[in-house]
C-alpha positions as a printed NumPy array, in Angstrom:
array([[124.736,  92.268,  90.893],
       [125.139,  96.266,  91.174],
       [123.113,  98.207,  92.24 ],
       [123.066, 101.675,  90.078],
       [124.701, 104.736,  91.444],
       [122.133, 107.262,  92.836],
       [121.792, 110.355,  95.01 ],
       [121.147, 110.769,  98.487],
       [116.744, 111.986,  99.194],
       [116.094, 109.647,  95.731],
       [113.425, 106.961,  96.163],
       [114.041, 103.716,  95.308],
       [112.124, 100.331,  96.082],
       [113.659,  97.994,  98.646],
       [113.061,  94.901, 100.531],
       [112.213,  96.8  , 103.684],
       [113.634,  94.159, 107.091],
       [110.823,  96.265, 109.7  ],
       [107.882,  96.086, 107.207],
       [109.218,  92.673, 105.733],
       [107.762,  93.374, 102.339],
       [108.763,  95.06 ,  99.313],
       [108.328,  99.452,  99.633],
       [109.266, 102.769,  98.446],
       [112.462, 104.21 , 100.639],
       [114.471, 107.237, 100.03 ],
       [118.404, 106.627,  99.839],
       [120.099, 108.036, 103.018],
       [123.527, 107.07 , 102.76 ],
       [126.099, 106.228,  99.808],
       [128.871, 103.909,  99.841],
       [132.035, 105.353,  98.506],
       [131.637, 103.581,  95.381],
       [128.913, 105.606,  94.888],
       [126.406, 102.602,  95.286],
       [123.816, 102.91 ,  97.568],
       [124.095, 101.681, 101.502],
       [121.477, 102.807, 103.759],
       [118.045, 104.214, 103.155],
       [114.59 , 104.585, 104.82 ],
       [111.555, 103.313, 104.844],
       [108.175, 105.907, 103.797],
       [106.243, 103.812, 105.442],
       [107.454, 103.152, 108.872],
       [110.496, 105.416, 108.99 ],
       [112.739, 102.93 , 109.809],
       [116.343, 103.21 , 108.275],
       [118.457, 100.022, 107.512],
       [120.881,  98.64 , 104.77 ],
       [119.741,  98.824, 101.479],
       [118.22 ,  95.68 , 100.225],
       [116.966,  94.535,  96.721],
       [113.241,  93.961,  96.465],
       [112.569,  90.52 ,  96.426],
       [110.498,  90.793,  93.286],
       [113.536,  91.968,  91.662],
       [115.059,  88.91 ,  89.293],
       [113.48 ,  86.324,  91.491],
       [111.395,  83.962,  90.16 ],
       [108.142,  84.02 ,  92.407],
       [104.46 ,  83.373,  92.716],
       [102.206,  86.098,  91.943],
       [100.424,  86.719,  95.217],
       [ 97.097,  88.778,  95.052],
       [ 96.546,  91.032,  97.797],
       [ 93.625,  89.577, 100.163],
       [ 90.191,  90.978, 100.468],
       [ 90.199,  94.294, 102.535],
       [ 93.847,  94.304, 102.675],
       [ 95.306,  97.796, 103.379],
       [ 98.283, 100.104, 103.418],
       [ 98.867, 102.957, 105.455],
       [101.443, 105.651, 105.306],
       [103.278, 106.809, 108.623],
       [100.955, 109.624, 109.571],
       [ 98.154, 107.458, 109.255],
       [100.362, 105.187, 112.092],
       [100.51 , 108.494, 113.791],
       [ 96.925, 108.754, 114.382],
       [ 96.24 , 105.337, 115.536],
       [ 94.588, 104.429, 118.712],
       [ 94.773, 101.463, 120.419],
       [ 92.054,  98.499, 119.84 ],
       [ 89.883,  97.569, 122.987],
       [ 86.909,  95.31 , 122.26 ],
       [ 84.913,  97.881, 124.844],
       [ 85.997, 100.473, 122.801],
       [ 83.266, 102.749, 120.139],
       [ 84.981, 103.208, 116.978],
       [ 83.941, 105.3  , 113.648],
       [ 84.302, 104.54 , 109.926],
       [ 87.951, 105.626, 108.719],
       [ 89.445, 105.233, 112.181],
       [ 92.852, 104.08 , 112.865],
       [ 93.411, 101.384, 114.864],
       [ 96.545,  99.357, 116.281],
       [ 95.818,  95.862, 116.9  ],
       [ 98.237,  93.513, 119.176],
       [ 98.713,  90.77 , 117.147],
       [ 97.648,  92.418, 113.577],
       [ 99.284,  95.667, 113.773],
       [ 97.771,  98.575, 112.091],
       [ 94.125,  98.774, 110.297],
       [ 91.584, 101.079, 109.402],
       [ 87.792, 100.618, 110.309],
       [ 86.019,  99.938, 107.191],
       [ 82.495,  99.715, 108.237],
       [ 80.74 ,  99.435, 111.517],
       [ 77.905,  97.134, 111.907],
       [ 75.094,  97.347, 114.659],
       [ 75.601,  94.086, 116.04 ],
       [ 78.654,  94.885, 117.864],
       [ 80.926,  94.611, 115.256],
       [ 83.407,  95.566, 112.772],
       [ 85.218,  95.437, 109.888],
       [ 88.916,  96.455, 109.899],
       [ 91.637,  96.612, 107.006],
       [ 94.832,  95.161, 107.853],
       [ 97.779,  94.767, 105.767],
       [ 97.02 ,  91.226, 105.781],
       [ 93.597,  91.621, 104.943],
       [ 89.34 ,  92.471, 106.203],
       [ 89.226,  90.826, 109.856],
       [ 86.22 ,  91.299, 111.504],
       [ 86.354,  92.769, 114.83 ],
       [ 84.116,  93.293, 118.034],
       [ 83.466,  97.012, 119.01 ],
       [ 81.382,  98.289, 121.601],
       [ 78.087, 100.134, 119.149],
       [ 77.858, 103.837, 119.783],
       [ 75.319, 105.574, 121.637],
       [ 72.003, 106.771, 119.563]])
């Protein structure tokens, strides 16, 4: 299958190998066919061969994202902090987690927790509650 000829700065959705999903890139490099052969990702700037999106002409179950599931764009990333359970977070804060990557604080509760929006989905998290 060919891929159509394009221009280098065009988007164009690929399979993206760092996010390992499906997302918008922008072409970086042609081959000299004129085909496309490297491009980069807008969401975590990574650049890499250019891949089909695996929704593209593959038969596949229709997945519905999961409750409190979010995406965030690479100056979001920018802005993150790093989660610590002793830590006081705010509403819209974002957070890197160690094992689920990046999320955004939702909603902070006054029990000494949290809910955070992951790519994956809501997880609720522990937070130290900020002083009143």
């Amino acid at each position: 299958m060919s891929t159509k000829k394009r221009d280098v700065g065009a988007e164009v959705d690929a399979f993206c190998t760092k996010c390992k999903i499906d997302r918008r890139h922008v072409i970086a490099t042609l081959k000299s066919d004129g085909n496309i052969n490297k491009v980069m990702c807008r969401t975590c700037d990574g650049t890499h061969l250019f891949r089909l999106p695996k929704g593209d002409g593959k038969k596949t179950s229709a997945k519905r994202p999961k409750k409190g599931a979010v995406v965030l764009t690479a100056a979001d990333l920018a802005k993150a902090k790093p989660y610590a359970m002793d830590a006081v977070f705010k509403v819209g804060n974002i957070i890197q987690h160690a094992k689920f990557g990046p999320g955004i604080v939702l909603e902070v509760r006054s029990d000494g927790k949290m809910e955070v929006g992951f790519e994956s989905g809501g997880k609720t998290m522990v937070c130290r509650s900020a002083p009143k």
